[in-house]
N, C-alpha and C positions, 0 to 999 in steps of 0.2 A: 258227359253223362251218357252211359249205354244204356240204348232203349230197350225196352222190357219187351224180350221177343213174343210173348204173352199179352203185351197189348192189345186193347180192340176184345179180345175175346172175355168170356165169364165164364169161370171154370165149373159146370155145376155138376161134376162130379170129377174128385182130383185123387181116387183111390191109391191105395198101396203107395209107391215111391214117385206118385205123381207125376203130370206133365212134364216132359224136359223137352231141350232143343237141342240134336244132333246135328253134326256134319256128315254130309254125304259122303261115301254109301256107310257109315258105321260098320260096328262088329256085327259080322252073320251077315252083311247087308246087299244091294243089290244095286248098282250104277242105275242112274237115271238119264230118259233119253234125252234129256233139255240141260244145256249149256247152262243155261241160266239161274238155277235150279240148285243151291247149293246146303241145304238144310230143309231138316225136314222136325214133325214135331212124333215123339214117340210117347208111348202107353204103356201103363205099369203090368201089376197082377192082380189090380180089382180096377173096377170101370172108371174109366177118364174120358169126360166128355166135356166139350166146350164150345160157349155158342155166342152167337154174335148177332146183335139185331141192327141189321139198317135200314134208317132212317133215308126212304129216298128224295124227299124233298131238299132236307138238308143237304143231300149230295147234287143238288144241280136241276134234277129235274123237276119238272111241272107239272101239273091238276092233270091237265091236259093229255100233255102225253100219255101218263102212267092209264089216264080211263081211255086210250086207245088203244089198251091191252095190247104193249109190244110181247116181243116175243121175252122170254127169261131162260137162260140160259145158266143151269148149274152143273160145275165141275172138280174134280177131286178125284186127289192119287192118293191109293195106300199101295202100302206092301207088308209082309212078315220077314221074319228072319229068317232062315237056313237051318236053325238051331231049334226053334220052337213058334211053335201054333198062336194063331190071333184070331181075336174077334174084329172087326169092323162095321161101323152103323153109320149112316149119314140122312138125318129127317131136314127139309128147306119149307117151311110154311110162306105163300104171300098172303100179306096180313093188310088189313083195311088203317082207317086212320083210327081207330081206339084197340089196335093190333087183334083182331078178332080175324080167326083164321079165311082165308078164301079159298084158297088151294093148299093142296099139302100133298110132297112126295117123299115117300119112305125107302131107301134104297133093301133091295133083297137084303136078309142076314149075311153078311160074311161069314164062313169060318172059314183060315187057310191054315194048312198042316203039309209043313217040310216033307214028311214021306211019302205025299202021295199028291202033294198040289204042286203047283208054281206058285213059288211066294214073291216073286217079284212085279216090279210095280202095275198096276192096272187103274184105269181110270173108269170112274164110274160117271154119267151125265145124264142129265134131264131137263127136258124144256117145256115149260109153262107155255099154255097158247090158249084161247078162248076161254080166261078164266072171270071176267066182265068186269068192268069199273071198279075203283077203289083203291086201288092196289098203293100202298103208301110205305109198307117197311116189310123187308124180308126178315127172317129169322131163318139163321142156319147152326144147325146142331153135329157135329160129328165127334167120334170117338170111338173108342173099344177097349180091349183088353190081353195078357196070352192064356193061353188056356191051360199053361202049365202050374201056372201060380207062384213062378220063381222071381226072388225078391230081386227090383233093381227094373231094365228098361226092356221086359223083351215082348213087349205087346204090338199092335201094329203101328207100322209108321205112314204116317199121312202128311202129306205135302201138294202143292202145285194149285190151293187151290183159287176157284174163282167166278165171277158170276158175271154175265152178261146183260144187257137190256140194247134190244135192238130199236132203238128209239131213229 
């Protein structure tokens, strides 16, 4: 059974020709610097965003730790194509035990345009620090769109990503 490269995430917004999953670097696309690294997930012509809440208890950690406010570390690659313009957005909430927001970081608007930008990949990161007790489930949102409005996949493509806790 092929696992649903879509797993784990909630699409809550799957506009135009929807979420899909390329092989690196795609048409128009741009090599990436990690070996490892060989898919990425791309954005239509109206917004596609998809979020994922975790539960950090479930994953291993304890009361403890999480209220000795490690550090948190959030990270994520997009890029556009060659050929046409994209939007990118990426909001990371840490959320208490009745998911009630604590901290929240909203990355700048992207918009990147072939003529006149570098469309190739950039990582965007941010880290949580003195944000006090509680901290039980992250919520991480990202997505975008291209700005051309042309049918099919030429929105940004977003890969790499990933979240730390320096426990």
């Amino acid at each position: 059974k092929k696992l649903n490269e879509l797993e784990f995430w909630e699409l809550t917004e799957n506009g135009g020709s929807q979420w899909k999953v390329e092989d690196m670097p795609g048409d128009c696309g741009h090599d990436f610097s990690s070996d490892g690294v060989s898919k990425y997930f791309a954005t239509s012509f109206e917004l596609c965003l998809k979020r994922q809440v975790i539960d950090l208890l479930a994953e291993g950690y304890s009361a403890d730790q999480l209220d000795a406010q490690p550090a948190v570390t959030v990270e994520d690659w997009y890029c556009g194509r060659t050929d046409c313009g994209c939007t990118y957005q990426l909001s990371v909430d840490l959320l208490d035990e009745n998911q009630e927001v604590i901290q929240e970081f909203r990355s700048e608007p992207v918009t990147l345009d072939p003529d006149c930008d570098d469309c190739s990949w950039k990582q965007v990161s941010h880290t949580f620090t003195d944000y006090g007790p509680g901290l039980r489930f992250i919520s991480w949102e990202h997505g975008g769109q291209d700005t051309k409005f042309w049918e099919g996949w030429f929105g940004v493509r977003i890969t790499g990503s990933s979240l730390t806790i320096d426990v």
